[in-house]
C-alpha positions as semicolon CSV with decimal commas, in nm:
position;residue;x (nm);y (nm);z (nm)
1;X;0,000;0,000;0,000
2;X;0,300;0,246;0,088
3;X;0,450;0,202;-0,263
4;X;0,163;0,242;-0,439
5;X;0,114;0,588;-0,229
6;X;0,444;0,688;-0,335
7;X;0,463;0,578;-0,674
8;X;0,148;0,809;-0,729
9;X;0,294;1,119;-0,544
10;X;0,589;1,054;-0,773
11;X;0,364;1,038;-1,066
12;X;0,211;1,348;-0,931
13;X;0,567;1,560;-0,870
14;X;0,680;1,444;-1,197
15;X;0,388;1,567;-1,403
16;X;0,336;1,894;-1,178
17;X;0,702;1,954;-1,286
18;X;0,626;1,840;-1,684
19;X;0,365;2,081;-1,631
20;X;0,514;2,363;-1,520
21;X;0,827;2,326;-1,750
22;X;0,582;2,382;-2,028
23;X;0,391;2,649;-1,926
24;X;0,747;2,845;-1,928
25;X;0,871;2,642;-2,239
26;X;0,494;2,720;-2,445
27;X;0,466;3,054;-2,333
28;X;0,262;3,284;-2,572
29;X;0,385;3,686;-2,522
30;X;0,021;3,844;-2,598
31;X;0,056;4,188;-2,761
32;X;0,001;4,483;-2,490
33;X;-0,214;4,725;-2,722
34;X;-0,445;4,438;-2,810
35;X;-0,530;4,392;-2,453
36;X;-0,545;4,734;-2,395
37;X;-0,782;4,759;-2,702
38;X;-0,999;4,436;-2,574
39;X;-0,984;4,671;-2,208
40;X;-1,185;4,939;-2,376
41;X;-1,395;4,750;-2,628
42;X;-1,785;4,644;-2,460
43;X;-1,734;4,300;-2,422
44;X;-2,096;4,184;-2,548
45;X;-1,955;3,975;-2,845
46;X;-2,212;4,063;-3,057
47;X;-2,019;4,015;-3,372
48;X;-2,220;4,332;-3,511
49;X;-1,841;4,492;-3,607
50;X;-1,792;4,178;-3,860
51;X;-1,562;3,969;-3,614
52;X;-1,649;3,685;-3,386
53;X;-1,613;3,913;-3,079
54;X;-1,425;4,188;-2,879
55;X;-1,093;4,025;-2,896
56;X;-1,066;3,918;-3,283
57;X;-1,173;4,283;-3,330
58;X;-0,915;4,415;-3,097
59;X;-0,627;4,162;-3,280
60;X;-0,729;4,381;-3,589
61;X;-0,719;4,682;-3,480
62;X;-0,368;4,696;-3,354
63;X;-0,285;4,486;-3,651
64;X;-0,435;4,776;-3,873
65;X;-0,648;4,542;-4,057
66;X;-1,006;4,766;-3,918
67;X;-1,107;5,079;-3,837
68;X;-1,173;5,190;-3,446
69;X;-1,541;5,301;-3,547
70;X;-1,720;4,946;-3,634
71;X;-1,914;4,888;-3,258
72;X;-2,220;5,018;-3,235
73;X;-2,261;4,910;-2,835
74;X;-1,989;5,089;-2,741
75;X;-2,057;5,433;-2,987
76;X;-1,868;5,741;-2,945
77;X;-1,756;5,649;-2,606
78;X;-1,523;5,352;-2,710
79;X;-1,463;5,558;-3,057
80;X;-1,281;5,825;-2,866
81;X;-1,107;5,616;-2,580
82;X;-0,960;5,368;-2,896
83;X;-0,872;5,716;-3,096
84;X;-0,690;5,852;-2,782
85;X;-0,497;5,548;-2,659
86;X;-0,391;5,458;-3,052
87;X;-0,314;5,840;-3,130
88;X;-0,550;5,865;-3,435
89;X;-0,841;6,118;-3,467
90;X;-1,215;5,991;-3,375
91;X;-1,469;5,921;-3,648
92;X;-1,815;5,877;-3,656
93;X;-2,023;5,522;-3,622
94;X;-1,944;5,355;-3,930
95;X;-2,313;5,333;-4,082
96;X;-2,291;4,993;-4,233
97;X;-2,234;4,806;-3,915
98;X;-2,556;4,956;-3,711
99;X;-2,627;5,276;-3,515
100;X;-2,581;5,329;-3,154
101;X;-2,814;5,246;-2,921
102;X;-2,897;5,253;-2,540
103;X;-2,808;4,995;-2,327
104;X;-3,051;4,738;-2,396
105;X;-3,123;4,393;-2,198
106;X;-3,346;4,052;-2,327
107;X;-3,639;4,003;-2,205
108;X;-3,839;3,665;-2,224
109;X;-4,206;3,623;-2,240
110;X;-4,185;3,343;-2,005
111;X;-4,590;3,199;-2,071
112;X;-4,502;3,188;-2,464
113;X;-4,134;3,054;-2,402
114;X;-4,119;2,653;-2,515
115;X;-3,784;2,545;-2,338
116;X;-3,647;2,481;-2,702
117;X;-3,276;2,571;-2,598
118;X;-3,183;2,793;-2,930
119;X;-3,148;3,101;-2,714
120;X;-2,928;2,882;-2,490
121;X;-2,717;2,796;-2,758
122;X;-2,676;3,155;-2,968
123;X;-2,606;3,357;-2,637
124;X;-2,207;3,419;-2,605
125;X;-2,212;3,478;-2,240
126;X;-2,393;3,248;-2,096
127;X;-2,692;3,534;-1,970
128;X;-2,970;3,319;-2,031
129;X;-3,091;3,020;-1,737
130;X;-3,309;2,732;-1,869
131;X;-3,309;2,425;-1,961
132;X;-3,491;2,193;-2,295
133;X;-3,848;2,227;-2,239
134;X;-3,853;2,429;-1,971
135;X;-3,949;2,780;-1,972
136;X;-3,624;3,038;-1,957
137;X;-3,518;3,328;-1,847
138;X;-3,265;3,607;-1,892
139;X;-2,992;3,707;-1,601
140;X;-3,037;4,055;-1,685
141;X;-2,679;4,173;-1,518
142;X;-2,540;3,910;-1,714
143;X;-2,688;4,027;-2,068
144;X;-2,453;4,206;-2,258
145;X;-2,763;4,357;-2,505
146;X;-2,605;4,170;-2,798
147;X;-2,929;4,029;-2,975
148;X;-2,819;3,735;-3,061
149;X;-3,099;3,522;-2,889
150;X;-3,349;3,696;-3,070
151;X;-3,335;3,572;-3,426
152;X;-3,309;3,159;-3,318
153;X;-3,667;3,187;-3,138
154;X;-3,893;2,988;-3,312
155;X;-4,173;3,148;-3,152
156;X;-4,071;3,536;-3,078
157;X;-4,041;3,522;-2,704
158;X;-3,781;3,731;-2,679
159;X;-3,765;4,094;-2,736
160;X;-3,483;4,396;-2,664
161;X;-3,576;4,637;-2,354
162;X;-3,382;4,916;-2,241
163;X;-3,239;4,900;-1,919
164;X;-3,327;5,194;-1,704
165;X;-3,056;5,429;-1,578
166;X;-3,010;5,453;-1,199
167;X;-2,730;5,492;-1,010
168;X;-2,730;5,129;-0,925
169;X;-2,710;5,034;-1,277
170;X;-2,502;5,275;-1,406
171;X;-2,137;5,225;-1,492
172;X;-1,860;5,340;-1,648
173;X;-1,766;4,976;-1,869
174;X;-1,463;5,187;-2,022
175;X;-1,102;5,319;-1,886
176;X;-1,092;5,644;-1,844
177;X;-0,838;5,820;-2,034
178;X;-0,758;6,206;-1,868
179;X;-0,567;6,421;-2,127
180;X;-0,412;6,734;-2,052
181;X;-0,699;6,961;-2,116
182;X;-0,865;6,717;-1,809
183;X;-0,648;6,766;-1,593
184;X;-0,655;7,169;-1,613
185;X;-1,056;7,216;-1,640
186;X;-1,024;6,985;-1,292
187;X;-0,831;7,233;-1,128
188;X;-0,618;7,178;-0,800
């Protein structure tokens, strides 16, 4: 019994140590602007800028390959943090890719819901609770606004509502950035 206690804490050293020799050996440098792109972008991976979600569209952005004015949930606010932290000037919502809108949150009409899961499956962060043929519901400070479970319901039970500003439900999602001109209408 005492060797085959040891001979599994050896097994366990050895591959704790395999392990950790390749986390150092494997290591991926990620690039600093695209993280501190991703840092300002909404995080609702909507895909409504053309790209699977915040962080392909932040890898193309500091790559150059897009513009900083393709996401409409973030509007002007994440169009002018991006233009000030990559030095470039801000530009208005590009039109193709939607217009700006107010914080918005699902909604399910729970008595017309059928439990059929396709919500479930299209929403990227995980916001709505259910389970097959059961009725669902939305965790509304979990919804991110994206849409996305609206166009898989069979039988429309979901629609868009905007969520009410209060000063529990306010925040600021984005890094502030002060410039110069901040800092003096501030004062001392």
């Amino acid at each position: 019994m005492l060797t085959a206690v040891l001979a599994l804490a050896g097994l366990a050293i050895a591959f704790g140590l395999l392990l950790g020799f390749a986390s150092v050996r494997f290591r991926v440098e990620s690039d600093p602007v695209v993280d501190k792109v991703d840092a300002i972008l909404p995080q609702t991976q909507c895909g409504q800028c053309g790209f699977a979600g915040c962080r392909p569209y932040a890898e193309a952005i500091a790559a150059g390959e897009a513009d900083i004015n393709r996401c409409p949930p973030g509007g002007e606010t994440v169009i002018i943090a991006l233009a000030d932290l990559l030095g470039v000037d801000a530009k208005a919502l590009d039109e193709e890719v939607g217009a700006e809108k107010p914080k918005m949150v699902a909604f399910v009409d729970e008595e017309n819901c059928i439990g059929c899961t396709l919500c479930l499956q299209a929403c990227p962060v995980d916001a709505i609770l259910g389970a097959a043929k059961q009725m669902h519901t939305i965790i509304e400070r979990e919804c991110t606004g994206c849409e996305l479970c609206i166009e898989p319901c069979p039988v429309d039970c979901i629609e868009m509502r905007e969520l009410p500003q209060s000063p529990s439900t306010w925040k600021w999602p984005y890094p502030q950035i002060h410039t110069s001109d901040d800092a003096a209408k501030e004062g001392p």
